[in-house]
C-alpha positions in Angstrom: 74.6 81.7 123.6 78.4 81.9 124.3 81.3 82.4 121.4 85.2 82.7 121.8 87.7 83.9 119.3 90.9 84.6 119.7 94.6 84.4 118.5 98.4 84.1 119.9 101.5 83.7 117.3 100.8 80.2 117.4 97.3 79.3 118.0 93.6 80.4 117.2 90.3 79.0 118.7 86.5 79.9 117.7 83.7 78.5 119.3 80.0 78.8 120.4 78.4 77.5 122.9 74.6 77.0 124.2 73.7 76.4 127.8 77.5 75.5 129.3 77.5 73.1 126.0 79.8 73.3 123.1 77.7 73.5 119.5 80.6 74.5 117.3 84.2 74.7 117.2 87.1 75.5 114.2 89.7 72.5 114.5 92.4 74.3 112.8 94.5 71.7 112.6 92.3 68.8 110.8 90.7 72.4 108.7 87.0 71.6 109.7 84.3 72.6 111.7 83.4 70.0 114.2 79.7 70.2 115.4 80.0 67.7 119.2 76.6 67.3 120.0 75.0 64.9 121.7 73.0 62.1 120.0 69.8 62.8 122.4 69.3 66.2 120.7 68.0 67.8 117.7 71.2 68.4 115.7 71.8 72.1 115.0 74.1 72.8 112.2 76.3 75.9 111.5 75.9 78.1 108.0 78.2 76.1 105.3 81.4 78.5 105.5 81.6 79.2 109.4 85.1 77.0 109.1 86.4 79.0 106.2 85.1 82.4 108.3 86.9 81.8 111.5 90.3 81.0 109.4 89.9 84.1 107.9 89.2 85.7 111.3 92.2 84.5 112.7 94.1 85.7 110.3 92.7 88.8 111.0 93.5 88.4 114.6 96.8 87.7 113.8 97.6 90.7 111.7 95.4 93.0 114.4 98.2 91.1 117.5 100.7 92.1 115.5 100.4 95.7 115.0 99.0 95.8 118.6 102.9 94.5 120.0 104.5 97.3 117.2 101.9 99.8 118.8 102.8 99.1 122.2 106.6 98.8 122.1 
């Protein structure tokens, strides 16, 4: 199992992953979670609120970026 998160000023991504294969990702723009799996596998579906998580999470990020750049200057 694989996940990314992470955050700039401008953009966010969260995402898991199984075997080299994305299973989940937060489309921040469209506000869903988007499950791209293919049709020759039993469909595996994320916890209801993973979307609503990682926004919250990159928020999070966010605030944590910006008192890293005020820390470091």
């Amino acid at each position: 199992r694989f996940r990314i998160a992470g955050c700039s000023d401008s953009d966010g991504e969260k995402m898991y992953a199984l075997d080299g294969e994305e299973m989940w990702y937060a489309d921040f723009i469209n506000k869903k979670g988007v499950e791209p799996q293919p049709s020759f596998i039993d469909h595996i579906s994320y916890v209801e609120g993973a979307y609503e998580s990682a926004e919250a999470n990159q928020q999070t990020c966010r605030q944590n970026l910006k008192l890293s750049a005020k820390a470091m200057k």
